[in-house]
C-alpha positions in Angstrom: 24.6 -0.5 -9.4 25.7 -0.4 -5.8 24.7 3.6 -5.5 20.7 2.7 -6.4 20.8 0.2 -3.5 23.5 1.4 -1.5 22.4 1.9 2.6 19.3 0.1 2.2 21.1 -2.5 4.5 20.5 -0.2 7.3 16.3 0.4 6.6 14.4 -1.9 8.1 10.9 -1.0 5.9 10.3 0.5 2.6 7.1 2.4 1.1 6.6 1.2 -2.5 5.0 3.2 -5.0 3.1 1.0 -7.8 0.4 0.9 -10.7 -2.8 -1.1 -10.0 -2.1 -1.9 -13.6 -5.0 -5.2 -13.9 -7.7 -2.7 -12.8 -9.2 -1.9 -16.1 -10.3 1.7 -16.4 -14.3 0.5 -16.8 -13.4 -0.8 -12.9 -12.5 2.5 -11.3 -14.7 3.6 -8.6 -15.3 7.5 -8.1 -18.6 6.6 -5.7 -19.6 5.6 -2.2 -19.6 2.0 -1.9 -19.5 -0.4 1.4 -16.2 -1.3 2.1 -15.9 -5.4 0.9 -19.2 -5.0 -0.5 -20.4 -5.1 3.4 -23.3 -4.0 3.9 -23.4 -3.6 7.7 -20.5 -1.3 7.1 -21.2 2.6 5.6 -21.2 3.9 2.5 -18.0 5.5 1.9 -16.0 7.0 -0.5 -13.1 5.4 -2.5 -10.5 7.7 -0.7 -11.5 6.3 2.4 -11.0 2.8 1.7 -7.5 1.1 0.4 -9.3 -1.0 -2.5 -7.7 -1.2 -5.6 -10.2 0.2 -7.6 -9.0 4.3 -7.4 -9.2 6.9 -10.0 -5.7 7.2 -10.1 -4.7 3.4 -9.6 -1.6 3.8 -7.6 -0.8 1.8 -4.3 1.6 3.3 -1.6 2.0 0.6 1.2 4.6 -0.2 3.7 6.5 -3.1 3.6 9.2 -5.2 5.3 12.7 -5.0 3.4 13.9 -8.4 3.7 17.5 -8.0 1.8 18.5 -6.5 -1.7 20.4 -8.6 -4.5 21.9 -6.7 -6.8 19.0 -4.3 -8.5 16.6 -6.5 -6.6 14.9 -5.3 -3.5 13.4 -8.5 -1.2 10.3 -7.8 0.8 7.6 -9.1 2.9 4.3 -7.8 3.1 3.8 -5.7 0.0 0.2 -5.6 -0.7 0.6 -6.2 -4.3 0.2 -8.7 -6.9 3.3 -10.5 -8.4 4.6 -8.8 -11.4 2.7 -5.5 -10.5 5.2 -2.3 -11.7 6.8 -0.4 -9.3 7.1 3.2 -9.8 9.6 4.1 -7.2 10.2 2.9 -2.8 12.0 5.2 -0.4 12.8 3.9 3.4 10.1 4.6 5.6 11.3 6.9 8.7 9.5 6.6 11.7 10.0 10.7 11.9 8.3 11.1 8.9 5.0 8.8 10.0 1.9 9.9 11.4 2.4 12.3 14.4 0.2 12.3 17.1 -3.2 10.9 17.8 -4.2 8.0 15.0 -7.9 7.6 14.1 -9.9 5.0 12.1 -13.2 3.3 12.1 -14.1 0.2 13.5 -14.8 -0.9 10.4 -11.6 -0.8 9.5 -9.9 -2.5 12.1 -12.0 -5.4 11.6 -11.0 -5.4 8.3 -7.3 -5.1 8.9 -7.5 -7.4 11.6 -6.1 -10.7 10.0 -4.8 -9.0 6.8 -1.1 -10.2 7.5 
């Protein structure tokens, strides 16, 4: 048990891969849309949005790992709903994030503004 967990003590974040599993497949998007159904905000294409609504219905956040209890991993900020299934995490490494200059629209910082 203890190898699965083992050393996460030392990680302070986690990405978590999961299954947007209550998205039924007549719900998947493949098209431009406005992001939040906004229409002072561009059309743009699913890929460059984080909605649930992919073709391929998987979610890769970053979260906060609060503690692990036995085979349970705690933590805080996971954008997911409660009892969605998690494929796999891994510790996020600040060497392995984004290098360099980071980009977005404004749109999307006004979005994210409040999200936690």
């Amino acid at each position: 048990m203890g190898r699965v967990v083992g050393g996460l003590d030392d990680i302070s974040h986690l990405e978590v891969s999961y299954h947007f599993d209550r998205v039924p497949v007549e719900r998947i998007e493949t098209g431009a849309r406005h992001p939040r159904g906004n229409t002072d905000w561009p059309l743009v294409g699913v890929f460059a949005q984080r909605g649930k609504s992919r073709p391929n219905r998987i979610g890769i956040p970053r979260c906060r790992l609060l503690r692990t209890d036995g085979l349970d991993i705690r933590v805080e900020g996971l954008d997911a709903v409660h009892g969605t299934p998690v494929s796999t995490s891994k510790p996020y490494l600040a060497e392995l994030g984004p290098q360099g200059r980071k980009d977005q629209p404004s749109w999307a910082t006004e979005i994210m503004r409040n999200h936690y």
